[in-house]
N, CA, C and O atoms as a GROMACS GRO file, in nm:
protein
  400
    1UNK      N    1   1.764   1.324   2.998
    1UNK     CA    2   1.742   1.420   2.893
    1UNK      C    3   1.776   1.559   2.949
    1UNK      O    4   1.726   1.614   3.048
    2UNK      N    5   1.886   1.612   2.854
    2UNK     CA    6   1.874   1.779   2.939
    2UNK      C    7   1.798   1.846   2.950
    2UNK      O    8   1.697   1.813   2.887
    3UNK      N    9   1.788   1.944   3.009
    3UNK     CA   10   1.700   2.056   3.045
    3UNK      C   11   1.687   2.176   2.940
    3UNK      O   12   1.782   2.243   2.980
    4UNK      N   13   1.630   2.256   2.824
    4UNK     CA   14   1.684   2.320   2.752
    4UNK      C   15   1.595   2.406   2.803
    4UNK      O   16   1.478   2.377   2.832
    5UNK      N   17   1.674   2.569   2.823
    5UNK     CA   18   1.559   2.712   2.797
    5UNK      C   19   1.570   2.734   2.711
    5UNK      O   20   1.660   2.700   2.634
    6UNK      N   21   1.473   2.804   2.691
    6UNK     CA   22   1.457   2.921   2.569
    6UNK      C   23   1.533   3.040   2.592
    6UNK      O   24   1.549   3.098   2.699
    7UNK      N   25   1.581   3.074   2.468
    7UNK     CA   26   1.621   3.224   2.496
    7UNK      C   27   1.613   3.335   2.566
    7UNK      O   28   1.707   3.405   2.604
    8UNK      N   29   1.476   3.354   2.586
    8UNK     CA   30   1.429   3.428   2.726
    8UNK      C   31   1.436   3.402   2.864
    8UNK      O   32   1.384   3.464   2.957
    9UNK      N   33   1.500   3.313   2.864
    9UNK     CA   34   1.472   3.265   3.025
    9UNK      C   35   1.545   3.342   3.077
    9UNK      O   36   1.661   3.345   3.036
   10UNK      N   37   1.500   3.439   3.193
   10UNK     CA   38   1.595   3.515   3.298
   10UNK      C   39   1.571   3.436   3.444
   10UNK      O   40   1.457   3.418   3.488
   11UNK      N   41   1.698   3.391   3.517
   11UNK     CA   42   1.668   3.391   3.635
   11UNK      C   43   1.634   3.511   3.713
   11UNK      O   44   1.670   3.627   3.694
   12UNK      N   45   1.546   3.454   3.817
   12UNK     CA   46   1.551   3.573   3.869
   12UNK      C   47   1.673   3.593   4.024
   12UNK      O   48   1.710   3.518   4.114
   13UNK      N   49   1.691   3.692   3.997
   13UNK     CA   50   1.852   3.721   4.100
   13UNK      C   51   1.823   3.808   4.178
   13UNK      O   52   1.727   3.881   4.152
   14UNK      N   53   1.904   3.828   4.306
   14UNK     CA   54   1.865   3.930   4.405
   14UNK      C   55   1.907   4.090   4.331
   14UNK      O   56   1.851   4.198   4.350
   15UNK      N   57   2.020   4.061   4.246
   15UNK     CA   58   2.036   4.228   4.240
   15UNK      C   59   1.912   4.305   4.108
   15UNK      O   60   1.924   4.423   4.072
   16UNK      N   61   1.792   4.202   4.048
   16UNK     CA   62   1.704   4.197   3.978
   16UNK      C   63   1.544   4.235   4.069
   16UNK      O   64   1.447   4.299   4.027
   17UNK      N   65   1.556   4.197   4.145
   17UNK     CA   66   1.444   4.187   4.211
   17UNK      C   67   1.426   4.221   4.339
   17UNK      O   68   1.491   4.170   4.431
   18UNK      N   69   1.349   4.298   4.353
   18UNK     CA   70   1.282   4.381   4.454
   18UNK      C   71   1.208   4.300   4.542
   18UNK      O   72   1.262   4.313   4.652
   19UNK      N   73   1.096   4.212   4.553
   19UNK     CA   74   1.038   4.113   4.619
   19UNK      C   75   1.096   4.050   4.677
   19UNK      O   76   1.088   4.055   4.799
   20UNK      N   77   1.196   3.947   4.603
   20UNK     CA   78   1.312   3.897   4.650
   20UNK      C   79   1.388   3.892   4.731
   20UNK      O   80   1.406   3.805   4.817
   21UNK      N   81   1.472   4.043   4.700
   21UNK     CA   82   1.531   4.073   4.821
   21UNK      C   83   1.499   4.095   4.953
   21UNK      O   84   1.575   4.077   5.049
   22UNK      N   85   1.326   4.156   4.959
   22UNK     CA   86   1.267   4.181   5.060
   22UNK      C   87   1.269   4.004   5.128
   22UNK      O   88   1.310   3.964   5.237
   23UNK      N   89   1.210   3.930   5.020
   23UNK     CA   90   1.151   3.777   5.098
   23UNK      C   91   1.276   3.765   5.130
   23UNK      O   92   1.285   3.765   5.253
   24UNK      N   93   1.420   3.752   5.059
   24UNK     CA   94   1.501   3.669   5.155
   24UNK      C   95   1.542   3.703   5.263
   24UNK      O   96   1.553   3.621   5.354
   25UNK      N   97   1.577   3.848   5.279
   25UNK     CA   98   1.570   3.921   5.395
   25UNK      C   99   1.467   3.882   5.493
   25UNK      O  100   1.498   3.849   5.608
   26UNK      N  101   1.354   3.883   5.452
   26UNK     CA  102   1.228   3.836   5.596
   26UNK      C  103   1.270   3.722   5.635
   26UNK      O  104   1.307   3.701   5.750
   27UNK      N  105   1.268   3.624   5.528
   27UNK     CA  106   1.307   3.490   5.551
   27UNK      C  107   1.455   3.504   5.659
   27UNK      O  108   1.452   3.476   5.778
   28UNK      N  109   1.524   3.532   5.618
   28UNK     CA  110   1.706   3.525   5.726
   28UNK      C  111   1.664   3.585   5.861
   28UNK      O  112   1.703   3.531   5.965
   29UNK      N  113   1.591   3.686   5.864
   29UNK     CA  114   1.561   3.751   5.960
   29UNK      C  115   1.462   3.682   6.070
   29UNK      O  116   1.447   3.710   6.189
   30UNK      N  117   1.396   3.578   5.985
   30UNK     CA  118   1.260   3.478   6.081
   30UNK      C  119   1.348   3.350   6.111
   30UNK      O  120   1.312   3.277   6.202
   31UNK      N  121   1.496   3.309   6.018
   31UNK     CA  122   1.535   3.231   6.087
   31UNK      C  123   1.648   3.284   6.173
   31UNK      O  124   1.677   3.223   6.276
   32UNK      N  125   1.691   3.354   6.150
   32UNK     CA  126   1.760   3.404   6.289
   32UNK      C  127   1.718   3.438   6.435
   32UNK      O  128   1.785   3.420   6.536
   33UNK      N  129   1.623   3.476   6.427
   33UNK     CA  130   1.489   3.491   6.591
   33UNK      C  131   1.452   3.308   6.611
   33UNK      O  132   1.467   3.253   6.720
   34UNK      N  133   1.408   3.242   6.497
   34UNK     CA  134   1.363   3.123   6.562
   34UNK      C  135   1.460   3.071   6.665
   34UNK      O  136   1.421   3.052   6.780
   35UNK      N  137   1.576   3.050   6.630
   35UNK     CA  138   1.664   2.998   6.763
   35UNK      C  139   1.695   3.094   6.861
   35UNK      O  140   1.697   3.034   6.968
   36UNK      N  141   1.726   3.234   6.880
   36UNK     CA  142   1.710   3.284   6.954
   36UNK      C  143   1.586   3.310   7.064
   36UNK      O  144   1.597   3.343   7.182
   37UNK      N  145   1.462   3.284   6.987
   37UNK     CA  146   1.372   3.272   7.070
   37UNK      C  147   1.299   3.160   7.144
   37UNK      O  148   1.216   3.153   7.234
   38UNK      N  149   1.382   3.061   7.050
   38UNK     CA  150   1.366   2.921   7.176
   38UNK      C  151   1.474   2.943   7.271
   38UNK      O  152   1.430   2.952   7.386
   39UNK      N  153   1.619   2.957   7.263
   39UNK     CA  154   1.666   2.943   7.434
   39UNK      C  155   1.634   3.016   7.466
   39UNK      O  156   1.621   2.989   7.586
   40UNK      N  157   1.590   3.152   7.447
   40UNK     CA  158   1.533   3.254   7.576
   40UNK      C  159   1.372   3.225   7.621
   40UNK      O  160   1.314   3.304   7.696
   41UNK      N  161   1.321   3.127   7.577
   41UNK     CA  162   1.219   3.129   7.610
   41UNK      C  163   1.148   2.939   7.694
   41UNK      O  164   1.109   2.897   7.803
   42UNK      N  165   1.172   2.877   7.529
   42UNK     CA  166   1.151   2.753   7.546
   42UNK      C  167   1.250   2.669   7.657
   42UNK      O  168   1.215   2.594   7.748
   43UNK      N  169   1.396   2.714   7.614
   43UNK     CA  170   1.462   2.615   7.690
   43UNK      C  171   1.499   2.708   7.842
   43UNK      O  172   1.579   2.649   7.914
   44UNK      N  173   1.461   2.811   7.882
   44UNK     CA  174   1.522   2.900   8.015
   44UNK      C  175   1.368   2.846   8.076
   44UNK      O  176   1.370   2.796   8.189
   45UNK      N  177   1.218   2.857   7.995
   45UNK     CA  178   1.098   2.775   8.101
   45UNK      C  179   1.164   2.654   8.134
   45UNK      O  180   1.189   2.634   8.253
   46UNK      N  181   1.197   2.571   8.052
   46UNK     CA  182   1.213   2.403   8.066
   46UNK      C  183   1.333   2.406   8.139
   46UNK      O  184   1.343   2.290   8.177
   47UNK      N  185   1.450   2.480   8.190
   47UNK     CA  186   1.555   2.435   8.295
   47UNK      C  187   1.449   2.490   8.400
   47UNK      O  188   1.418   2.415   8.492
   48UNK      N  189   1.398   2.601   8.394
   48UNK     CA  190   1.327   2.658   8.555
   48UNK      C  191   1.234   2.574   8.585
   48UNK      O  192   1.195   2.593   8.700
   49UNK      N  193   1.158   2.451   8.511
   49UNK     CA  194   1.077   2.400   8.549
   49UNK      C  195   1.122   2.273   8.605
   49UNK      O  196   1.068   2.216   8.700
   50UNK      N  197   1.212   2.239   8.549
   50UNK     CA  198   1.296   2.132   8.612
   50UNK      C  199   1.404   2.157   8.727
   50UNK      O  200   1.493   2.089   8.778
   51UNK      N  201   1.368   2.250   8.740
   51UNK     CA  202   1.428   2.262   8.903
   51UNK      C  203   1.609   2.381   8.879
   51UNK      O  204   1.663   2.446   8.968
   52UNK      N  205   1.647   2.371   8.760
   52UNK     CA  206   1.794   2.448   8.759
   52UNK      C  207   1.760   2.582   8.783
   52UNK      O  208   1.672   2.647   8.726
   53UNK      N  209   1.870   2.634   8.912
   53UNK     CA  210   1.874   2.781   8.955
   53UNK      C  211   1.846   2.846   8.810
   53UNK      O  212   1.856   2.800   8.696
   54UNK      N  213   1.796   3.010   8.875
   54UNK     CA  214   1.857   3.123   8.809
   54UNK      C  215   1.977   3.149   8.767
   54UNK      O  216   1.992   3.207   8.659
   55UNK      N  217   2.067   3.116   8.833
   55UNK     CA  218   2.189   3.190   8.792
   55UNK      C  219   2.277   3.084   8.684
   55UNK      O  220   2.379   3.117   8.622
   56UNK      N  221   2.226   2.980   8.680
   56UNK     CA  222   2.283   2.876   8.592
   56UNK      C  223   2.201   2.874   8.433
   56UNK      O  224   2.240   2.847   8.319
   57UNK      N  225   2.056   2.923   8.500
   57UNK     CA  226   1.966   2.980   8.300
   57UNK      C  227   2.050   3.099   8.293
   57UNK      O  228   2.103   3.120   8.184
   58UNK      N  229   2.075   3.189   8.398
   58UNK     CA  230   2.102   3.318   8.339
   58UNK      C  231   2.236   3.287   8.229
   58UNK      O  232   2.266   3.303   8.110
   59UNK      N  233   2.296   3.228   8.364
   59UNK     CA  234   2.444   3.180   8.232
   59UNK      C  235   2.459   3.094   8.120
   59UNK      O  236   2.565   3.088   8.057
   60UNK      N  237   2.335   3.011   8.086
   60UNK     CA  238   2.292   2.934   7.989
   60UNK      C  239   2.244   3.050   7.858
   60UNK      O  240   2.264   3.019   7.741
   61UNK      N  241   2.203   3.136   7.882
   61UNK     CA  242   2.167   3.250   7.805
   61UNK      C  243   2.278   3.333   7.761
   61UNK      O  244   2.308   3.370   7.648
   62UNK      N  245   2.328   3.353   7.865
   62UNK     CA  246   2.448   3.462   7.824
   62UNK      C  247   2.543   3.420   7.754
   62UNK      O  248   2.600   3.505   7.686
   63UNK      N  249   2.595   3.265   7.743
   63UNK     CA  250   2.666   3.207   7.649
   63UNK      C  251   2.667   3.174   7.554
   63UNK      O  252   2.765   3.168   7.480
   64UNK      N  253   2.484   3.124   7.518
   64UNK     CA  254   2.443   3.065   7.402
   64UNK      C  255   2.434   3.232   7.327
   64UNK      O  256   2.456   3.235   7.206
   65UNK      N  257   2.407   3.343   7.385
   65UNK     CA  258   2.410   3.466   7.349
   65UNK      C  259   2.495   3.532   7.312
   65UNK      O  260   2.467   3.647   7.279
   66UNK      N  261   2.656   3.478   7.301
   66UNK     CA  262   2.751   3.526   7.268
   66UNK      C  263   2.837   3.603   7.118
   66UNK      O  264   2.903   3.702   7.089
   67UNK      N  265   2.778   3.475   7.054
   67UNK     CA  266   2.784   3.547   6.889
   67UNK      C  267   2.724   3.674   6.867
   67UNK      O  268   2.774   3.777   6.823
   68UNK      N  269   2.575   3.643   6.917
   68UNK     CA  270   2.507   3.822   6.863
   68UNK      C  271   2.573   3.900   6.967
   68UNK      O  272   2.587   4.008   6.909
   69UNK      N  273   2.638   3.919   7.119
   69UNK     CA  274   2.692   4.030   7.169
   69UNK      C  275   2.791   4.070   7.062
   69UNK      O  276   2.781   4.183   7.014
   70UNK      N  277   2.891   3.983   7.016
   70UNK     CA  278   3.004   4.053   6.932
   70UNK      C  279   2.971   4.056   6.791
   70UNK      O  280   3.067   4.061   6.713
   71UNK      N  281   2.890   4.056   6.757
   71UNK     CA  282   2.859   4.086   6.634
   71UNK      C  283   2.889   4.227   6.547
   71UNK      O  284   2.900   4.215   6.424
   72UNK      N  285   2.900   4.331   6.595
   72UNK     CA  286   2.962   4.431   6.570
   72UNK      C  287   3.116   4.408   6.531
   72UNK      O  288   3.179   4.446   6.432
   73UNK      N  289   3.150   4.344   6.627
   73UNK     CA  290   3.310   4.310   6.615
   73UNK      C  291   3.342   4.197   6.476
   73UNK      O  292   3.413   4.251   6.391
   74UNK      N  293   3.307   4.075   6.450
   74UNK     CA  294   3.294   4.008   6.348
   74UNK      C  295   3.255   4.007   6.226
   74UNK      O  296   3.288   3.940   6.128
   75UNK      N  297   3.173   4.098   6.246
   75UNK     CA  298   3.074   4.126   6.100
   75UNK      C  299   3.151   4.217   6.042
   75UNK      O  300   3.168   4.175   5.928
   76UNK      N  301   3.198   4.302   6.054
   76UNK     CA  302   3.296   4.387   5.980
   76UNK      C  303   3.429   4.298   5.911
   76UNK      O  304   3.486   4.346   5.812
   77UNK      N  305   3.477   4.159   5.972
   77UNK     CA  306   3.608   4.119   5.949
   77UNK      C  307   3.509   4.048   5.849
   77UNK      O  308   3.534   4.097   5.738
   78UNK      N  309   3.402   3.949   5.837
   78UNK     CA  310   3.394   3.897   5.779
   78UNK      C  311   3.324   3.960   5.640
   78UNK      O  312   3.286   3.885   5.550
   79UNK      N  313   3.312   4.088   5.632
   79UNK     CA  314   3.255   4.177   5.514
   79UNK      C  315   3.396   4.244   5.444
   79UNK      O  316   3.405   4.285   5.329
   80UNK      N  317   3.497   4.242   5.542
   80UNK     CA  318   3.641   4.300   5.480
   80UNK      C  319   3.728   4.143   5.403
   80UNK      O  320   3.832   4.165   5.342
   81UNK      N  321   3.689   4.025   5.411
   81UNK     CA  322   3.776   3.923   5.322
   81UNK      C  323   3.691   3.866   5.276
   81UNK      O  324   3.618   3.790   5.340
   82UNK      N  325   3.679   3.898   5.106
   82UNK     CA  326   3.554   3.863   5.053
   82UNK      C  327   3.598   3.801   4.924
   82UNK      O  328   3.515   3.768   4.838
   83UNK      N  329   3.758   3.781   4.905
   83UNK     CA  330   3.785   3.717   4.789
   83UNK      C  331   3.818   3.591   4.775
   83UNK      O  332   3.930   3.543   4.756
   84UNK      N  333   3.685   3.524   4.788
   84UNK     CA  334   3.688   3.367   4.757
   84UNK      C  335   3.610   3.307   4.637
   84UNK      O  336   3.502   3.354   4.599
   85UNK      N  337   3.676   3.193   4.576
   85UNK     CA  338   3.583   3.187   4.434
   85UNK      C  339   3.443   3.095   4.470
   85UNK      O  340   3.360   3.061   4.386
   86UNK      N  341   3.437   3.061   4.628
   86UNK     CA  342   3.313   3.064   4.641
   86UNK      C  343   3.198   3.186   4.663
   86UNK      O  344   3.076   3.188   4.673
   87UNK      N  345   3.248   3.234   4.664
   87UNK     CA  346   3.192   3.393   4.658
   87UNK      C  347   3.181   3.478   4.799
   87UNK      O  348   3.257   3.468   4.895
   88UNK      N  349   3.076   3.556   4.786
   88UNK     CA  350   3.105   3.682   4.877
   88UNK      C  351   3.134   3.618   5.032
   88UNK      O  352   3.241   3.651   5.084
   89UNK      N  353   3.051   3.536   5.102
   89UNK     CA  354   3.043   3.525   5.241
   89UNK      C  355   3.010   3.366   5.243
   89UNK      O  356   2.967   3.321   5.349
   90UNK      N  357   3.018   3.321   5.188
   90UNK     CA  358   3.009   3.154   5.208
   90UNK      C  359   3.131   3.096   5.246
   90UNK      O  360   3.100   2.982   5.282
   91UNK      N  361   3.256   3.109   5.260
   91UNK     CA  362   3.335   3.027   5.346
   91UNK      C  363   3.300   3.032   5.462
   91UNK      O  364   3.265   2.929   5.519
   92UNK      N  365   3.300   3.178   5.540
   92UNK     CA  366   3.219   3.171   5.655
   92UNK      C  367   3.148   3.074   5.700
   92UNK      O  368   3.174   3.001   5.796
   93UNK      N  369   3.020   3.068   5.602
   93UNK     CA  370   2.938   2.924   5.633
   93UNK      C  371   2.944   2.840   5.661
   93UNK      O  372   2.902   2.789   5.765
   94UNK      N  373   3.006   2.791   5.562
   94UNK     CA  374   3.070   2.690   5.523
   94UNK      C  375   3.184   2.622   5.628
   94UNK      O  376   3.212   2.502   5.637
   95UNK      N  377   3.220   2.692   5.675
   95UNK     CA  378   3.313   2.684   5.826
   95UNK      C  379   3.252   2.682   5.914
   95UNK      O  380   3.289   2.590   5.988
   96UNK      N  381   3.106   2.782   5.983
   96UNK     CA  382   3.052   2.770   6.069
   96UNK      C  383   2.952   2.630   6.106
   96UNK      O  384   2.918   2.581   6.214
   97UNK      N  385   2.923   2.591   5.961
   97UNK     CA  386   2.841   2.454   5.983
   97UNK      C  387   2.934   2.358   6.002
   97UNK      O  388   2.924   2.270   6.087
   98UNK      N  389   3.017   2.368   5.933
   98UNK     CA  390   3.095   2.247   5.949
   98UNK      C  391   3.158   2.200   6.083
   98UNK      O  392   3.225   2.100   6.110
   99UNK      N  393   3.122   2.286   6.144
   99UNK     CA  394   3.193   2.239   6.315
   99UNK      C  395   3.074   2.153   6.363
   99UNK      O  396   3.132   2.084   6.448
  100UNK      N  397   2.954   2.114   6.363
  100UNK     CA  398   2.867   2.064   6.371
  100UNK      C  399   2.822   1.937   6.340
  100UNK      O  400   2.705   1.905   6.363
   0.00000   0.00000   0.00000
């Protein structure tokens, strides 16, 4: 059976809503630290505890750390090609997961 609204029904949309934008923002922002703050934390204790040098966490860090160093550099290319009819920034995505 379909789904019918009523006339009134507004979604609610980010360029509508103020709350919103704040939550999804907190939200992107709490999942972006969650993985950053497990390898700098969870997985650099768990190689040092298992015996792997310093200089092999350090470089375990500095690599898995690589996207956010250039981020300045990327984020601009990927805010300058924005005409896809999937919309603003989802090929990106859509590319980045897919290697996975």
């Amino acid at each position: 059976m379909p789904v019918v609204f009523s006339s009134s029904y507004n979604p609610l949309t980010l360029t509508q809503s103020r709350p919103l934008r704040y939550g999804v923002f907190f939200y992107l922002y709490v999942m972006q630290g969650i993985p950053s703050g497990f390898y700098l934390t969870a997985l650099a204790n768990y190689f040092t505890a298992d015996g792997v040098g310093p200089d092999v966490v350090g470089s375990f860090i500095a690599l898995f750390g690589l996207p956010w160093t250039f981020q300045f550099i990327w984020g601009p290319v990927i805010n300058h090609f924005q005409g896809s009819p999937m919309g603003r920034r989802k090929p990106w995505v859509v590319v980045w997961v897919g290697q996975f």
